[in-house]
C-alpha positions as CSV (number, residue, x, y, z in Angstrom):
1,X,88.1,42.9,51.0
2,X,84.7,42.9,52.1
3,X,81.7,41.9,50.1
4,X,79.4,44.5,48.4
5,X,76.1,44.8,49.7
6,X,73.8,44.1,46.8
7,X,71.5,47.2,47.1
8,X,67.4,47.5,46.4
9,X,67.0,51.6,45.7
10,X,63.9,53.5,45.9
11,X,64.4,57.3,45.1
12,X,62.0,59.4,45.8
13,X,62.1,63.1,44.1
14,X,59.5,65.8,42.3
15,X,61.7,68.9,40.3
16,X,64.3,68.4,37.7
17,X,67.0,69.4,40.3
18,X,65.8,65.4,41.1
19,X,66.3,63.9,37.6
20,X,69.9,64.8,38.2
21,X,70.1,62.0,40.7
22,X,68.4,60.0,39.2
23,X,69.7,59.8,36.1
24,X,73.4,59.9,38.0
25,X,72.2,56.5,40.0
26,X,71.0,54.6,36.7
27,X,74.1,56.2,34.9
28,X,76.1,53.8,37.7
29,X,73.9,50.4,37.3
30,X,72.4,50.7,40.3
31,X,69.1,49.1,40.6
32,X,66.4,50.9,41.3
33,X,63.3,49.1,42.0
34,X,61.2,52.0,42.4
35,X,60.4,55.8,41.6
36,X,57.7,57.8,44.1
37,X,57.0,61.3,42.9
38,X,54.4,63.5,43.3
39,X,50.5,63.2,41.6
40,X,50.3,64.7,38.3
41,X,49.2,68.2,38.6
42,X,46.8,70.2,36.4
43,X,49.4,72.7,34.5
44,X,49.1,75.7,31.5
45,X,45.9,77.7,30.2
46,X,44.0,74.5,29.6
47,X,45.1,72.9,32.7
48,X,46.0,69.3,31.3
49,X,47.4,67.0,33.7
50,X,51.5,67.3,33.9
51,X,53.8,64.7,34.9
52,X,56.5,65.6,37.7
53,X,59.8,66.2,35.7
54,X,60.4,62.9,37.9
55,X,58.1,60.9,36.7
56,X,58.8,61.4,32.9
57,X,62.0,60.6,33.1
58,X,61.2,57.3,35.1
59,X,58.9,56.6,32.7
60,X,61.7,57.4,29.5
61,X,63.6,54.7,31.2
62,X,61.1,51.9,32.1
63,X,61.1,52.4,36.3
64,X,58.6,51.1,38.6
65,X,56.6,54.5,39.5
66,X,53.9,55.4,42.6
67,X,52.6,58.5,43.0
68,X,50.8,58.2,46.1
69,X,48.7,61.2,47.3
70,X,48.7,60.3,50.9
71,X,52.2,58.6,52.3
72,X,50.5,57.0,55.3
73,X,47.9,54.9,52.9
74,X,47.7,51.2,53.6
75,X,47.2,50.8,50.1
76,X,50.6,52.9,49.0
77,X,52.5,51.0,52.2
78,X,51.8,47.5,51.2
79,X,53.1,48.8,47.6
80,X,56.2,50.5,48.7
81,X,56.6,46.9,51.2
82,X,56.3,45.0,48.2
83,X,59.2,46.6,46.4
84,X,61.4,45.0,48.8
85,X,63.7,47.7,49.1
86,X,66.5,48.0,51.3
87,X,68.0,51.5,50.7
88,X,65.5,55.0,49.8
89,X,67.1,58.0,48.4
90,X,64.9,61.5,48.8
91,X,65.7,64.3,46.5
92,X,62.8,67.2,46.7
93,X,60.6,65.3,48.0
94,X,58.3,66.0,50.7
95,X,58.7,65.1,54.8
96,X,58.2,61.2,54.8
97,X,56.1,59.8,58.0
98,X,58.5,57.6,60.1
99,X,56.7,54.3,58.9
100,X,58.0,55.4,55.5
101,X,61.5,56.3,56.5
102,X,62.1,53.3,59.0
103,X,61.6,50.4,56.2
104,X,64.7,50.2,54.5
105,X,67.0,47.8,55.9
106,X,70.1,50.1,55.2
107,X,68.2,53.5,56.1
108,X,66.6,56.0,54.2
109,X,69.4,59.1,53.2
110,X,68.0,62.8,52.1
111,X,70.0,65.3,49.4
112,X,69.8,68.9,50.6
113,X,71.0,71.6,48.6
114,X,72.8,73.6,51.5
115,X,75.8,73.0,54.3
116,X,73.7,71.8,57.0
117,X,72.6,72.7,59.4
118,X,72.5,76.2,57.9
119,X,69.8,76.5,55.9
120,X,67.4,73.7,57.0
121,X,64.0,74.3,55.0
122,X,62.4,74.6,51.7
123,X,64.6,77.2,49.8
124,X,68.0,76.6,50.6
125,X,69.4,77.9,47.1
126,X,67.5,80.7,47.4
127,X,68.5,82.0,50.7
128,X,72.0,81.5,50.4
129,X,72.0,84.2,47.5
130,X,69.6,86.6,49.1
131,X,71.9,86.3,52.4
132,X,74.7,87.3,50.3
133,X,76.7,84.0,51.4
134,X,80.0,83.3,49.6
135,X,79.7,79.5,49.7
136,X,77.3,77.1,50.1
137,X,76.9,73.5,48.9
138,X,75.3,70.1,49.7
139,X,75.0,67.6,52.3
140,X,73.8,64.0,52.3
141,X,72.4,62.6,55.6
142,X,69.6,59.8,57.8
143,X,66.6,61.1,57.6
144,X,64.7,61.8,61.2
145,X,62.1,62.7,62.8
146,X,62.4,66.4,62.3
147,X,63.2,68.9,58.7
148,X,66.8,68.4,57.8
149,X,68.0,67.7,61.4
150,X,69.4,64.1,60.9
151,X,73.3,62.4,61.2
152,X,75.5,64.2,58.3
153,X,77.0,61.5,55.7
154,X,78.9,63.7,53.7
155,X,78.9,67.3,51.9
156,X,80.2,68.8,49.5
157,X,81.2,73.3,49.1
158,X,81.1,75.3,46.7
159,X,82.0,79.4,45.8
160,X,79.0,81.5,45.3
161,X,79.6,84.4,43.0
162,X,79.3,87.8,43.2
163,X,77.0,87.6,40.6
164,X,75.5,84.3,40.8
165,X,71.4,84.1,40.5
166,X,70.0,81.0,42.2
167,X,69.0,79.7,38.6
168,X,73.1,78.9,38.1
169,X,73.8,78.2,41.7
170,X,71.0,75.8,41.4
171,X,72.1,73.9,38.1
172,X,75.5,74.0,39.9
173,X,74.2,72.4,42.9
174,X,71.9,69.4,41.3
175,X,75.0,68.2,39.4
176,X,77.7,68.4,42.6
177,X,74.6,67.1,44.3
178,X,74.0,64.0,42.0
179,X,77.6,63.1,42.5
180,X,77.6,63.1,45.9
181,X,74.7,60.7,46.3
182,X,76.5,58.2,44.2
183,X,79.9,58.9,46.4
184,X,77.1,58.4,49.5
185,X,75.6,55.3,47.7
186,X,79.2,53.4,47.6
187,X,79.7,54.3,51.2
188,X,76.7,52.4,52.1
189,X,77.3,49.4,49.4
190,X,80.5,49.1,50.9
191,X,79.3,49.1,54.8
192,X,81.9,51.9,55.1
193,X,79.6,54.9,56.6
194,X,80.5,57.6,59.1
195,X,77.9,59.8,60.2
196,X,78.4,63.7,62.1
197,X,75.5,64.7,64.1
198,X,74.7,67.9,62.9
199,X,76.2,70.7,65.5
200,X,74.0,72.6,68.0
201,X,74.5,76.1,66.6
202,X,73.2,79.3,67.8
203,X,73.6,81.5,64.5
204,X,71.4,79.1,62.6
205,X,69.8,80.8,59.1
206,X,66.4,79.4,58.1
207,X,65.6,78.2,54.2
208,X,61.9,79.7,54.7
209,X,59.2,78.8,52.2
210,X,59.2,81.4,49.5
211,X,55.7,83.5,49.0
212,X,54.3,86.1,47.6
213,X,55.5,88.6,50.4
214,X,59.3,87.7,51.1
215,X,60.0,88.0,47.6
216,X,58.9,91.6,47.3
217,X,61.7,94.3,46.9
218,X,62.2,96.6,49.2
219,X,63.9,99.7,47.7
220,X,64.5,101.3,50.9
221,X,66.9,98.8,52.1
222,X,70.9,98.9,50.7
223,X,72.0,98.6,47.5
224,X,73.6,95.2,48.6
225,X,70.7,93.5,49.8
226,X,68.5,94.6,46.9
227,X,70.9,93.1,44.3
228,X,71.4,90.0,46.5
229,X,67.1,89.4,46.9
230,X,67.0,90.5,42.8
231,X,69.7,87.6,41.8
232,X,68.7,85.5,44.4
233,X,65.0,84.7,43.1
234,X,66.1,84.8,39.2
235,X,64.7,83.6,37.5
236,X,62.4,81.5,39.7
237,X,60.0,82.6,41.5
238,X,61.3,85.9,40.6
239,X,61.5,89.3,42.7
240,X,58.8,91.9,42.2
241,X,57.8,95.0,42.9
242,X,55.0,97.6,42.2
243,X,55.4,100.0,38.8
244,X,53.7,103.6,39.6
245,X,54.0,106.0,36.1
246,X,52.0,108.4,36.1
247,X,48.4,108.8,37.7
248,X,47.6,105.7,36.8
249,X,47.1,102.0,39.2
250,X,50.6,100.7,39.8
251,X,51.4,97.7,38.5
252,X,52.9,94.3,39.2
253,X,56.1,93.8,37.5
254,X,58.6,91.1,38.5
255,X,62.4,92.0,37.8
256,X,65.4,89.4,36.4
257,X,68.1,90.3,35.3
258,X,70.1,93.3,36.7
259,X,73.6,94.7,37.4
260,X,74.4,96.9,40.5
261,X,76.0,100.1,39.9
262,X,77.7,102.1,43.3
263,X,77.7,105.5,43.1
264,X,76.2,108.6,45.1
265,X,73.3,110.8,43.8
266,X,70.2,112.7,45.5
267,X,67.4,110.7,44.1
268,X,64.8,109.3,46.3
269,X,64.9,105.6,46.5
270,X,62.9,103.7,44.3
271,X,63.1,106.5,41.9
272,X,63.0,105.1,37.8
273,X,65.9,107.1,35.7
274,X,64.6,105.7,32.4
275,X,67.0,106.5,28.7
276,X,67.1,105.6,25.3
277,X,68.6,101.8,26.6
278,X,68.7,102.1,30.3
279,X,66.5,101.8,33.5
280,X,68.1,102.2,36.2
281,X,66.3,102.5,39.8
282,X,67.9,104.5,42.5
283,X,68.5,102.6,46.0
284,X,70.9,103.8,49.1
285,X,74.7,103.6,48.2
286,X,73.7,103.8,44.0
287,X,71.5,102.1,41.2
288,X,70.3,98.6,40.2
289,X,70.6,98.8,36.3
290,X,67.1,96.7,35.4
291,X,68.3,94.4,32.3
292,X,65.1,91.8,31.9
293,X,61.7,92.7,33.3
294,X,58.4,91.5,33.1
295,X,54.9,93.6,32.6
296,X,51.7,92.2,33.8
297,X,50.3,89.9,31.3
298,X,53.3,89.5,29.4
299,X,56.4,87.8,28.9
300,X,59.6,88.3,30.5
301,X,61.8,91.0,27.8
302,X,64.8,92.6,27.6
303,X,64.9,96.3,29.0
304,X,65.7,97.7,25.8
305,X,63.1,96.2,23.8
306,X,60.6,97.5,26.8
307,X,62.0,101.1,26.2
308,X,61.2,101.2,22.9
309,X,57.7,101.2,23.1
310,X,56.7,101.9,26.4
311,X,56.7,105.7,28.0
312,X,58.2,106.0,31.7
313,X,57.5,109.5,32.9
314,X,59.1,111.5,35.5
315,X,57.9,110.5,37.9
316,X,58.2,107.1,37.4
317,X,59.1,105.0,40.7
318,X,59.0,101.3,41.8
319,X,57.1,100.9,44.9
């Protein structure tokens, strides 16, 4: 039997799809030695100073924390040397410069939330959905030069749903996820690793940055692919769309929650069929049945509390 390596982690990690992992690594005794996240950022109406969901949950359990603004600092190398570290773990993190990457004896392995190499970028959960894939998962691998391109340690699938928004596909995801670092973690105590180099593919599907403009709705397009954009951006960063009632300026409104309803009619796309408890909005091959929207300047509420106090005319339409 051979003998463990005794490992030296630093994980680095931001959101709370992070803390997962984190907590899943302490959960197992290993030792981590140190925890980089990202500077505190200013946050809310009075713009106080927030800690990374990372960071509070280092500091909760007592773990050596950097935040480093700039990666390639002298000042932020020597500290990260100086941890002695022979193993880094990156969870939504950001892209590490290779002086960073290269220092631990036993490598330096990334979490992504998607079966690589589909889906290489920042919003693999989100893509997935709005794609309308039927399975996605996670994959482990050595980080290198490029964005997600590096040797495959393991992965992990899983069923999307037909009705999955990326808010449960994500919870899903950070808790298969956490488990598979720790199953990735032994392989490398044990000196027991296999990598994959990721396959040259020609169909390969991009997990762009989301913005402002690719998570507009497009009402024109089919049924399908408006329910799969809608679920796939709920509830974060949210689809939306523009509100024109009446003569007056259309407005912003983002939309959550919905169900898809197929069935034919003669409206014009985009067209609002508002009722006592429904809004429903006609697209090509049916509706999408609005359950949870949000007006500008308020908070996100349930269609039916909306309807009763707020006037849709007949003309109504989402833009």
């Amino acid at each position: 039997m051979t003998n463990k390596r005794d490992l030296r982690i630093v994980f680095m990690g931001t959101p709370d799809f992070a803390v997962a992992t984190l907590k899943t690594l302490i959960d197992h005794n290993y030792k981590v030695v140190g925890v980089i996240t990202a500077p505190d950022k200013p946050a809310g109406r009075g713009q106080k100073l927030r800690a990374s969901a990372v960071k509070q949950f280092a500091l909760d359990n007592d773990l050596n924390i950097l935040q480093p603004t700039n990666l390639k600092a002298e000042s932020f190398l020597s500290e990260l040397k100086a941890l002695n570290a022979n193993l880094q773990i990156i969870v939504a993190f950001r892209m590490l410069p290779k002086v960073v990457w290269q220092m631990p004896a036993f490598g330096t392995f990334n979490l992504h939330a998607s079966l690589l190499p589909q889906y290489r970028g920042a919003a693999p959960i989100h893509w997935a959905i709005i794609n309308g894939e039927t399975k996605t998962g996670v994959t482990t691998f050595f980080i290198d030069e490029k964005i997600d391109t590096g040797a495959i340690i393991q992965h992990q699938e899983t069923e999307i749903g037909t009705n999955t928004t990326v808010g449960e596909l994500h919870d899903e995801l950070m808790a298969i996820g956490s488990e598979l670092v720790v199953k990735t973690v032994a392989q490398i105590e044990n000196d027991a690793v296999a990598t994959v180099i990721q396959p040259q593919t020609e169909d390969l599907k991009t997990a762009y940055k989301l913005n402002r403009d690719n998570c507009k709705i497009d009402w024109s397009l089919p049924i399908d692919t408006v329910f799969n954009k809608i679920r796939g951006l709920n509830p974060f960063p949210a689809a939306w769309c523009y509100l024109e009632n009446d003569d007056k300026k259309p407005l912003s409104v983002k939309i959550y929650g919905v169900e898809k309803l197929e069935e034919k009619h003669d409206y014009e796309v985009g067209k609002l069929i508002a009722s006592k408890n429904e809004l429903k909005v006609a697209c090509k091959g049916g509706y999408i049945n609005i359950l949870e929207i949000q007006l500008p300047g308020k908070r996100k509420m349930e269609v039916k509390s909306l309807l009763n106090g707020f006037n849709f005319s007949e003309s109504a339409k989402l833009l």
